[in-house]
PDB file as gemmi writes it, atoms N, CA and C in Angstrom:
CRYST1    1.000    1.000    1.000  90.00  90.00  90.00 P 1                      
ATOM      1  N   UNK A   1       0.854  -1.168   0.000  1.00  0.00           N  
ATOM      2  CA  UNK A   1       0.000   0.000   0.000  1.00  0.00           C  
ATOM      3  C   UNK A   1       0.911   1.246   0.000  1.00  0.00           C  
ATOM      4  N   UNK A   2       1.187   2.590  -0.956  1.00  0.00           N  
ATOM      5  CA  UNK A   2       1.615   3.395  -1.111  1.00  0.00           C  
ATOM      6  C   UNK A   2       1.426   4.426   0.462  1.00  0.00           C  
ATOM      7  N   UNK A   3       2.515   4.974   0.449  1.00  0.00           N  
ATOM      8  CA  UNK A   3       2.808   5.504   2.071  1.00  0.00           C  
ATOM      9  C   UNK A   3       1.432   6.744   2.046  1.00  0.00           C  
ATOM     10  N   UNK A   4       0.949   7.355   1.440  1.00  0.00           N  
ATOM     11  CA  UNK A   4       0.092   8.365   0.993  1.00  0.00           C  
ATOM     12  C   UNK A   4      -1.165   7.789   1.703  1.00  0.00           C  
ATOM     13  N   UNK A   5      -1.329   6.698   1.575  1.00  0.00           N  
ATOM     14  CA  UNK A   5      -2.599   6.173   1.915  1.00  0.00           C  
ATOM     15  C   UNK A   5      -2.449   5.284   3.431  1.00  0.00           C  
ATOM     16  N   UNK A   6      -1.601   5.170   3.973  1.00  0.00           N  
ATOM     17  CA  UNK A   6      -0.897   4.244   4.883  1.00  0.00           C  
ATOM     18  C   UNK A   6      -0.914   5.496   6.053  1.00  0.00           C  
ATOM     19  N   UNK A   7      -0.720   6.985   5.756  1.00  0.00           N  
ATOM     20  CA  UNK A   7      -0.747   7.820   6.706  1.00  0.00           C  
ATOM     21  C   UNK A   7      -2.692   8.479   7.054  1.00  0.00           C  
ATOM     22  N   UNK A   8      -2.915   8.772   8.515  1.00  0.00           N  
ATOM     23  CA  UNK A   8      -4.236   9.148   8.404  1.00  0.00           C  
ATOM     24  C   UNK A   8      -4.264  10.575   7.831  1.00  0.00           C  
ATOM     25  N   UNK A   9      -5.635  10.964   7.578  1.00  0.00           N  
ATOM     26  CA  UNK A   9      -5.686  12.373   7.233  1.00  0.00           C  
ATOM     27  C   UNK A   9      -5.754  12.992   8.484  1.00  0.00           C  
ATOM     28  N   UNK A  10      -5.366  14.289   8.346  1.00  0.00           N  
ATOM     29  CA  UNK A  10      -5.168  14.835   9.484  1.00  0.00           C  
ATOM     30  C   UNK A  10      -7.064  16.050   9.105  1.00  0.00           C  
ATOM     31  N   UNK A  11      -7.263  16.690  10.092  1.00  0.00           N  
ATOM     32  CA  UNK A  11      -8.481  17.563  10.335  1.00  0.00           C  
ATOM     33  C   UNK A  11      -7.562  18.400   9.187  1.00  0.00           C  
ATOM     34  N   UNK A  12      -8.904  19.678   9.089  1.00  0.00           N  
ATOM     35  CA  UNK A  12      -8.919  20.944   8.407  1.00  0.00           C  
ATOM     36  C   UNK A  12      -7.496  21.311   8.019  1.00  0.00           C  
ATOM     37  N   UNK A  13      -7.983  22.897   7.739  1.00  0.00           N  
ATOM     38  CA  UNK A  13      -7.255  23.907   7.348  1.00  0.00           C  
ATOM     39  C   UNK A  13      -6.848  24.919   8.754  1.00  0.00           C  
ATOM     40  N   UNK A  14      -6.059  25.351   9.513  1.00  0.00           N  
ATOM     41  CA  UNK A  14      -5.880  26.521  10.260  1.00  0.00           C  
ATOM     42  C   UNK A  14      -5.262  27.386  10.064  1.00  0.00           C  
ATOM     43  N   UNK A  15      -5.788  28.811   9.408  1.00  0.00           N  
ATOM     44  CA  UNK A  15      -4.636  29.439   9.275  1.00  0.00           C  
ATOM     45  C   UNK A  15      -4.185  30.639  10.486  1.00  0.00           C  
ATOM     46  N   UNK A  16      -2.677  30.414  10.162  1.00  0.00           N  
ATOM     47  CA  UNK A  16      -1.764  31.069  11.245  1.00  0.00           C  
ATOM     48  C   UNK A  16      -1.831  32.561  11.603  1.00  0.00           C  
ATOM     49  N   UNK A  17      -3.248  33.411  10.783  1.00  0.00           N  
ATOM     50  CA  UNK A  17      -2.782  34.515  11.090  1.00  0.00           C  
ATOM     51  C   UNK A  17      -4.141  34.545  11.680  1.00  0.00           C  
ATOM     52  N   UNK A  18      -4.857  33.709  12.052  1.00  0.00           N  
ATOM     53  CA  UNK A  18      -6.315  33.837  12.743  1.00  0.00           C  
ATOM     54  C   UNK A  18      -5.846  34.649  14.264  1.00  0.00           C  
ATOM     55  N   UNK A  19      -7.022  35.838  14.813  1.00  0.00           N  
ATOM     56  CA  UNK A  19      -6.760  35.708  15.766  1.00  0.00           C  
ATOM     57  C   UNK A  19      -7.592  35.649  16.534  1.00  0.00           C  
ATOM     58  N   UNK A  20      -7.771  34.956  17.991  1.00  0.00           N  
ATOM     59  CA  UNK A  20      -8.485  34.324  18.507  1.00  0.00           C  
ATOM     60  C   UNK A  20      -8.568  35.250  19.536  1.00  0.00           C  
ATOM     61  N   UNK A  21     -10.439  35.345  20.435  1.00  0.00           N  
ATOM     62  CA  UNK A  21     -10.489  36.082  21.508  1.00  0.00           C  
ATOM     63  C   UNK A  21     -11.691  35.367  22.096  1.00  0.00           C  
ATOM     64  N   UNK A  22     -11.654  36.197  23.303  1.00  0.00           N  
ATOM     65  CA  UNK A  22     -12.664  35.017  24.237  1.00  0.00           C  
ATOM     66  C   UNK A  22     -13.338  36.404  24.491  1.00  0.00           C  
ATOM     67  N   UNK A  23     -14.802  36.161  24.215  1.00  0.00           N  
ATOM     68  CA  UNK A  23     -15.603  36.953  24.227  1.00  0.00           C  
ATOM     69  C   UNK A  23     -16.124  37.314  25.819  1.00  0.00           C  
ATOM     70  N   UNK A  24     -16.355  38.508  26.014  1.00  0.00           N  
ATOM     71  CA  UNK A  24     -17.119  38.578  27.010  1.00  0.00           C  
ATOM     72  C   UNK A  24     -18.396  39.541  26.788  1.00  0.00           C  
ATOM     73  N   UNK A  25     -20.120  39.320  27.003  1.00  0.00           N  
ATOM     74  CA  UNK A  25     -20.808  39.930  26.810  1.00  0.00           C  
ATOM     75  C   UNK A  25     -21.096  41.535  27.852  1.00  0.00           C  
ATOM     76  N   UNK A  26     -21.601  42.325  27.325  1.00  0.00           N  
ATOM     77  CA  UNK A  26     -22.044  43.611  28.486  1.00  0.00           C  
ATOM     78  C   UNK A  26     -22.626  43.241  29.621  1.00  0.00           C  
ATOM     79  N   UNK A  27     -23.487  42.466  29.293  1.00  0.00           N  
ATOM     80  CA  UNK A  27     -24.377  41.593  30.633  1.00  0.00           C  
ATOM     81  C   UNK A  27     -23.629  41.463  31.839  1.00  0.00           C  
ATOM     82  N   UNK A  28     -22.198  41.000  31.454  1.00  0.00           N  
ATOM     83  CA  UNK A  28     -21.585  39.988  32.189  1.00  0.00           C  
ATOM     84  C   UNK A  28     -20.429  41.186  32.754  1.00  0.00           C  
ATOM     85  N   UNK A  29     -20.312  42.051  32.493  1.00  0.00           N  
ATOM     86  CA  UNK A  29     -19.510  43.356  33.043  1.00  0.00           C  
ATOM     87  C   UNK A  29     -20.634  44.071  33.788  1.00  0.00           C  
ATOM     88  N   UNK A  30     -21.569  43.838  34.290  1.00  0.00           N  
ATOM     89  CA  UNK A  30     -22.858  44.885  34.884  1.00  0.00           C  
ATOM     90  C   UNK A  30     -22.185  44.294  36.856  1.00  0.00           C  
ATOM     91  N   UNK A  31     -21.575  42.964  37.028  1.00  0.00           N  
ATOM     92  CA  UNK A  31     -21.266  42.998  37.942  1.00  0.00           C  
ATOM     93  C   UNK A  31     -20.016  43.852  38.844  1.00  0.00           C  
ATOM     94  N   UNK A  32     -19.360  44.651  38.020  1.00  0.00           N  
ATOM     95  CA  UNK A  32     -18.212  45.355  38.485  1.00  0.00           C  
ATOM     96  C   UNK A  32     -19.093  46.727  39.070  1.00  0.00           C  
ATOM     97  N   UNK A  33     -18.135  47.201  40.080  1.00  0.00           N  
ATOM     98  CA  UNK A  33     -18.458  48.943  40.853  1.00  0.00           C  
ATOM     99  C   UNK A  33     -18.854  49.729  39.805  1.00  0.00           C  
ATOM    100  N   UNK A  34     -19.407  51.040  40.486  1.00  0.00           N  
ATOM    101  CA  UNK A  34     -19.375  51.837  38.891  1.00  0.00           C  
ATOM    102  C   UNK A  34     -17.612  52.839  38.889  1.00  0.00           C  
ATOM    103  N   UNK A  35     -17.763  53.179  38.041  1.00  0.00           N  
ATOM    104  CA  UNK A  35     -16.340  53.786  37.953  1.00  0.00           C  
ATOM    105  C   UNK A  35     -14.975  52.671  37.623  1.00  0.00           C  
ATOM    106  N   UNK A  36     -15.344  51.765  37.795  1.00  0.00           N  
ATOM    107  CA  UNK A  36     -14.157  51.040  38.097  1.00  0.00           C  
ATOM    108  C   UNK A  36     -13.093  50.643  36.927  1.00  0.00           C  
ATOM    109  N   UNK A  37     -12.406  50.442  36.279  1.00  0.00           N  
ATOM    110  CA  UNK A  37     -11.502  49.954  36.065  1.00  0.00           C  
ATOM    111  C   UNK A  37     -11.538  48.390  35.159  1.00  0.00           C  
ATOM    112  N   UNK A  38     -11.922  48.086  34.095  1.00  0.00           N  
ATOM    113  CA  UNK A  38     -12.315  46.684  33.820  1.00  0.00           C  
ATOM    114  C   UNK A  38     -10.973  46.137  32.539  1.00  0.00           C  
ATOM    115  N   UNK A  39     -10.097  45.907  33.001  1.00  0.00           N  
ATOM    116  CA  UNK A  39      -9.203  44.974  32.139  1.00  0.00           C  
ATOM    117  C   UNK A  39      -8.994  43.659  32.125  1.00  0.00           C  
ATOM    118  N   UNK A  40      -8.668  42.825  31.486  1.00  0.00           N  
ATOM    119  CA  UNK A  40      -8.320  41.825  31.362  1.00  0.00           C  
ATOM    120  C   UNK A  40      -8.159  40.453  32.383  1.00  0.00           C  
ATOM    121  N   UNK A  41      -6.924  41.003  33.181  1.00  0.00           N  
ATOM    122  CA  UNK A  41      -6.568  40.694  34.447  1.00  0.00           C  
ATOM    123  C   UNK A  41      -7.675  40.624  35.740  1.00  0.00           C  
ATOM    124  N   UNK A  42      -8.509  41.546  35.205  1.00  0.00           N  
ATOM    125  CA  UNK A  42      -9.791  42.172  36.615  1.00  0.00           C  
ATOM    126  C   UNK A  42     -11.017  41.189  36.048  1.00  0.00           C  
ATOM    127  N   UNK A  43     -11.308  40.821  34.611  1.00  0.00           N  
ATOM    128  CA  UNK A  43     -12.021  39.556  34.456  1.00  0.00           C  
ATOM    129  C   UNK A  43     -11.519  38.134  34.265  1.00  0.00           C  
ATOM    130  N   UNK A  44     -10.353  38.615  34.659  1.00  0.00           N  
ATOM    131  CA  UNK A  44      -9.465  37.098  35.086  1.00  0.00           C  
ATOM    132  C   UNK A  44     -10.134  36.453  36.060  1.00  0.00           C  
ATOM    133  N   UNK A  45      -9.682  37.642  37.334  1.00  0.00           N  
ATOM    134  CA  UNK A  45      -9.938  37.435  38.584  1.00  0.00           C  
ATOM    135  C   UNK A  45     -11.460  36.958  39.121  1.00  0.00           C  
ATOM    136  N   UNK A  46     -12.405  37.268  37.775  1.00  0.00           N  
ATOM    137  CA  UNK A  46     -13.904  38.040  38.442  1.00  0.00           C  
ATOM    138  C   UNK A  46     -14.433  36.171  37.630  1.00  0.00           C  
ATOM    139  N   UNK A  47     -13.376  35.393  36.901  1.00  0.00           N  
ATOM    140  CA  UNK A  47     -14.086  34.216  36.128  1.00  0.00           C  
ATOM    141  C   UNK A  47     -14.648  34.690  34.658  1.00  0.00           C  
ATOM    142  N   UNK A  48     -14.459  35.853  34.665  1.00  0.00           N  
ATOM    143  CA  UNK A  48     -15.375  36.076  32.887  1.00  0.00           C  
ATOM    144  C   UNK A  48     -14.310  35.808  31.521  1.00  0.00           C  
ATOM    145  N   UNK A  49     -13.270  35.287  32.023  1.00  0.00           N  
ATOM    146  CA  UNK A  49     -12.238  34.753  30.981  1.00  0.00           C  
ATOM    147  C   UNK A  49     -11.647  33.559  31.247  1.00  0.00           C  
ATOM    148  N   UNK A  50     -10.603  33.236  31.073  1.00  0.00           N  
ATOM    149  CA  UNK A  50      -9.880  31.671  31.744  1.00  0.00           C  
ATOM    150  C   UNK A  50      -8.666  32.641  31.929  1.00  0.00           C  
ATOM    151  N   UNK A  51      -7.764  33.089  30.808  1.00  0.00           N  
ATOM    152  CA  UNK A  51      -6.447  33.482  31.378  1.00  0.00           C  
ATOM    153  C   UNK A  51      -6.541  35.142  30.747  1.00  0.00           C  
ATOM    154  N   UNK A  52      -5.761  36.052  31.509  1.00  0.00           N  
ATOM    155  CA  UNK A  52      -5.314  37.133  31.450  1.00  0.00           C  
ATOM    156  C   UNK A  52      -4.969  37.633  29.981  1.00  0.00           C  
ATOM    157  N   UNK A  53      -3.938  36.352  29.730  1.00  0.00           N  
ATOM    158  CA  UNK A  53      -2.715  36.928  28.764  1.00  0.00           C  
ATOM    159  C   UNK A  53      -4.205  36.478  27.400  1.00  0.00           C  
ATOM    160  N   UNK A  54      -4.907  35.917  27.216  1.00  0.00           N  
ATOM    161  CA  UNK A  54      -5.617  35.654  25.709  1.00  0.00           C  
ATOM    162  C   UNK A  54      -6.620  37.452  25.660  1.00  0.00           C  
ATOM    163  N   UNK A  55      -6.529  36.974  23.919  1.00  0.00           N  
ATOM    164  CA  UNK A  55      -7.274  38.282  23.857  1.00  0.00           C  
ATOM    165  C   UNK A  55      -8.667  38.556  24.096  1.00  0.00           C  
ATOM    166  N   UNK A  56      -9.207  39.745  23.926  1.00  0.00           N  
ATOM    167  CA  UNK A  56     -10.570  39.787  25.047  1.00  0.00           C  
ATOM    168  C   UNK A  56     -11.287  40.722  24.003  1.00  0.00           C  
ATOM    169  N   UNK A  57     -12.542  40.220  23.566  1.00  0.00           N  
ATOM    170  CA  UNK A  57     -13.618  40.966  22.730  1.00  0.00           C  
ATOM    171  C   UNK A  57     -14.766  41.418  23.266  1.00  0.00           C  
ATOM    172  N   UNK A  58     -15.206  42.586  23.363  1.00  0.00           N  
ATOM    173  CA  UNK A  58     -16.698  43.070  24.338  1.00  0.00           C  
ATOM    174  C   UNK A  58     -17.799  43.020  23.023  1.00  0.00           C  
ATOM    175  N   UNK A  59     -18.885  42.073  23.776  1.00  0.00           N  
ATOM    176  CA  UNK A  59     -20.039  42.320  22.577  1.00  0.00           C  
ATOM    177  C   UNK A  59     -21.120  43.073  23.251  1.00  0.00           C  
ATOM    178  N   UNK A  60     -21.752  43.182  22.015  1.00  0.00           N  
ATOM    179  CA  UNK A  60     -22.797  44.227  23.036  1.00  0.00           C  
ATOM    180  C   UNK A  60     -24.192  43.550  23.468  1.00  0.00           C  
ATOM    181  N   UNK A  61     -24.233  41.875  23.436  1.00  0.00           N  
ATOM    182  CA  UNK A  61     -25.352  41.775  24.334  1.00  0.00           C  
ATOM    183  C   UNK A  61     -25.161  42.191  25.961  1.00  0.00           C  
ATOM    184  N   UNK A  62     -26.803  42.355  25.686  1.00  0.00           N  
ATOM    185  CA  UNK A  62     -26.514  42.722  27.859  1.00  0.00           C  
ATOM    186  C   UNK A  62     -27.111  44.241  27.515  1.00  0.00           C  
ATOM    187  N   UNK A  63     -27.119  44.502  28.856  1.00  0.00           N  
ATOM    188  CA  UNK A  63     -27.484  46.147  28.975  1.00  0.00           C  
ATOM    189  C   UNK A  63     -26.345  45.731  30.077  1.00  0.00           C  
ATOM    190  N   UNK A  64     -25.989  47.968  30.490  1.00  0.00           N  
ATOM    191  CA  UNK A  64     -24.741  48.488  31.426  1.00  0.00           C  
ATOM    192  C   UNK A  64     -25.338  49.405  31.443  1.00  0.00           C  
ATOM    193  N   UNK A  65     -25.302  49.450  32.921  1.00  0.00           N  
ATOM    194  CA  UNK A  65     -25.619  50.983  33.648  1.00  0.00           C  
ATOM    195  C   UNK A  65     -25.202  51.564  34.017  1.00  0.00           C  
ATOM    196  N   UNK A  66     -23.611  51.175  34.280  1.00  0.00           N  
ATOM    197  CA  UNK A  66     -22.659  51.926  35.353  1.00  0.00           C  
ATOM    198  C   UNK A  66     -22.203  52.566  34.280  1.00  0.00           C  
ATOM    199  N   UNK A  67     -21.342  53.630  34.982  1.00  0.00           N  
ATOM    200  CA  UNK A  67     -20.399  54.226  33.949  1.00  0.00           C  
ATOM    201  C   UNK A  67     -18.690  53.218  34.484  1.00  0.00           C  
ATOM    202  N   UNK A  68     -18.070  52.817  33.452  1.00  0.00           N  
ATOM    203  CA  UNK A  68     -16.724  51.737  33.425  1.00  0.00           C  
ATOM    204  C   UNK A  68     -15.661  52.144  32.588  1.00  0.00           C  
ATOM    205  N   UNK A  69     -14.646  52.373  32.794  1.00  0.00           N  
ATOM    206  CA  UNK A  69     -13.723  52.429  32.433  1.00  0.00           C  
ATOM    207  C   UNK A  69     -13.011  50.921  31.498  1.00  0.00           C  
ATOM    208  N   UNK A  70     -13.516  50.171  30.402  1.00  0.00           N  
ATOM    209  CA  UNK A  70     -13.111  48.850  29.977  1.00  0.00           C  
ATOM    210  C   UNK A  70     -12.178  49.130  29.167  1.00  0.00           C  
ATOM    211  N   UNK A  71     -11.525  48.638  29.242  1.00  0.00           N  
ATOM    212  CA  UNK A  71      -9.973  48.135  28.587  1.00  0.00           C  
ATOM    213  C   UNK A  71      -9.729  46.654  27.980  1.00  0.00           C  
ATOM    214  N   UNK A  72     -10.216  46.570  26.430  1.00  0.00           N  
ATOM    215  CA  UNK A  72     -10.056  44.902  25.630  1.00  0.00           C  
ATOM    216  C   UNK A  72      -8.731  45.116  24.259  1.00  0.00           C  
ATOM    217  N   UNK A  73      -8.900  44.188  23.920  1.00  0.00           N  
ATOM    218  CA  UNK A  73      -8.583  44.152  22.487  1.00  0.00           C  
ATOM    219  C   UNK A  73      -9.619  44.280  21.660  1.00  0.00           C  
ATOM    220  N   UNK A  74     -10.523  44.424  21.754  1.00  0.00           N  
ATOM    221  CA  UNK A  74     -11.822  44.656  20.859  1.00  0.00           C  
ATOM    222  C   UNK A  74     -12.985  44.822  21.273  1.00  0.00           C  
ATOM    223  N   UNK A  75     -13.612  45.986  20.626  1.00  0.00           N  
ATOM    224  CA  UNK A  75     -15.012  46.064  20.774  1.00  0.00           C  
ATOM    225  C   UNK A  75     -16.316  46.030  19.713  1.00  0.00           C  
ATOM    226  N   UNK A  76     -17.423  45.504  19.872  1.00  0.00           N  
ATOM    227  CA  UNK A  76     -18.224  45.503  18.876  1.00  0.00           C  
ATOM    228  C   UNK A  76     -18.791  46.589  18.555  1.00  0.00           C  
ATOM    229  N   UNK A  77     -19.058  47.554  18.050  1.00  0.00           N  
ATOM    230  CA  UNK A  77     -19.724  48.279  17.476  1.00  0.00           C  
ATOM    231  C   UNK A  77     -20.826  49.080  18.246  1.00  0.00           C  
ATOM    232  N   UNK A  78     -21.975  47.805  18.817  1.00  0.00           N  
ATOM    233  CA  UNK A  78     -23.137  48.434  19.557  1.00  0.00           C  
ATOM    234  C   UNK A  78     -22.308  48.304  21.228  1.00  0.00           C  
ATOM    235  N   UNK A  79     -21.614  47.444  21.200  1.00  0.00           N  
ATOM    236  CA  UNK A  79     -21.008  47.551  23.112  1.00  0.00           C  
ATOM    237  C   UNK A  79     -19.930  48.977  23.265  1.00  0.00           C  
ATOM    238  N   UNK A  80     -19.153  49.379  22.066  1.00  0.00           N  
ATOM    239  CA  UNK A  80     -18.634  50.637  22.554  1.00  0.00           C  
ATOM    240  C   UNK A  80     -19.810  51.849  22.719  1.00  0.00           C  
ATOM    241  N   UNK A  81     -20.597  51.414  21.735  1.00  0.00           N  
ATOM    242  CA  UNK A  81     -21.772  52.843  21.977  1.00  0.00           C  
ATOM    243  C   UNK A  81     -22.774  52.619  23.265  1.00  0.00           C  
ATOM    244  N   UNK A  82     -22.803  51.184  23.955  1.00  0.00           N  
ATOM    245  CA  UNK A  82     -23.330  51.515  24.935  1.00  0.00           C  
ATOM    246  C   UNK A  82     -22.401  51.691  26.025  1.00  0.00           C  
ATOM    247  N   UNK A  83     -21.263  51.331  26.275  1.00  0.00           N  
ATOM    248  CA  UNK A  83     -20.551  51.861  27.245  1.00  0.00           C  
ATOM    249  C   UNK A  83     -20.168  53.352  27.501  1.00  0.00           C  
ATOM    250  N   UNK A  84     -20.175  53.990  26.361  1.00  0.00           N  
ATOM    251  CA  UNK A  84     -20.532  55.276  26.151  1.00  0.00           C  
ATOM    252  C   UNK A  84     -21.630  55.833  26.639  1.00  0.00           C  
ATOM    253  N   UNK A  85     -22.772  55.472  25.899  1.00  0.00           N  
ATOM    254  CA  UNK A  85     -24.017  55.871  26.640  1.00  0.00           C  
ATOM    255  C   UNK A  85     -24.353  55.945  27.713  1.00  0.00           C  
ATOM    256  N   UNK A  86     -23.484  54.972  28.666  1.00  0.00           N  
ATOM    257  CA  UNK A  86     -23.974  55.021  30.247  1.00  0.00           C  
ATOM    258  C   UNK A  86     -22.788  55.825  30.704  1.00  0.00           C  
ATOM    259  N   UNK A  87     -21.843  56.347  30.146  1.00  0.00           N  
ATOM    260  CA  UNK A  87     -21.151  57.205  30.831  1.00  0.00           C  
ATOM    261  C   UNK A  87     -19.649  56.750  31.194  1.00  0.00           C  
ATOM    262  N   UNK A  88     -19.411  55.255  30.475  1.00  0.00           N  
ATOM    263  CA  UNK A  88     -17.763  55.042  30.868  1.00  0.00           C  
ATOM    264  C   UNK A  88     -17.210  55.398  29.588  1.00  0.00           C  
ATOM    265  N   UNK A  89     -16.136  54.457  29.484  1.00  0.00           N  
ATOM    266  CA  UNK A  89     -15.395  54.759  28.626  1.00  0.00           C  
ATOM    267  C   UNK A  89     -14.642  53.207  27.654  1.00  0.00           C  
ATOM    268  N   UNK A  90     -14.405  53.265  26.448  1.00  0.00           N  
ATOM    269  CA  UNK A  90     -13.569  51.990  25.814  1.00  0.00           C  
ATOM    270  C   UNK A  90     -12.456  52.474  25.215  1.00  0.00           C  
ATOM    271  N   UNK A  91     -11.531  51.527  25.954  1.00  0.00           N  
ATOM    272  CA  UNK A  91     -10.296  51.537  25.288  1.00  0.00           C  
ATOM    273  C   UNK A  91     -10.135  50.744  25.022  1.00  0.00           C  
ATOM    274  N   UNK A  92      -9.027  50.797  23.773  1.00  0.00           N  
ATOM    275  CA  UNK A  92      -8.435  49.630  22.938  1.00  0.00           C  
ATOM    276  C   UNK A  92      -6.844  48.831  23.445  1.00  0.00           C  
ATOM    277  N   UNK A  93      -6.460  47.806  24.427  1.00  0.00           N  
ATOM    278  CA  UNK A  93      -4.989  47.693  24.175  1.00  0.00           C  
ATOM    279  C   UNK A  93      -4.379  47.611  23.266  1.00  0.00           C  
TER     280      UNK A  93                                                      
END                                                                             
């Protein structure tokens, strides 16, 4: 049997320049102080991620009432305009 067929196929395609983030919804930031401070590290701590160092995307399900200071690698579109709307702020790392 020719070695071609003797090896298994392996899964898909991945390509290397994908980049990957672990989402967190608005909903799920309504538990922090108001004013406070929301990076990475601080939804490490709080369980709304697994690790610190992966990247972090805000979507905009959920409602937010506080005004927050959030700090991701990304935001969606309708979650920066509502974090706005209630009076915090989005930054980009």
């Amino acid at each position: 049997m020719p070695l071609a067929r003797r090896i298994p196929k392996l899964g898909g395609f991945t390509p290397r320049r994908r980049t990957t983030y672990e989402v967190v919804n608005l909903g799920e930031l309504d538990r922090f102080e108001p004013s406070e401070v929301v990076d990475p590290s601080r939804m490490a701590q709080m369980g709304l991620i697994k690790k610190e160092k992966n990247r972090v995307k805000i979507l905009g399900e959920g409602e937010i009432n506080k005004p927050l200071t959030v700090r991701a690698n990304a935001f969606s579109k309708k979650a920066k305009e509502r974090i706005e709307a209630a009076g915090g702020r989005a930054e980009v790392i």
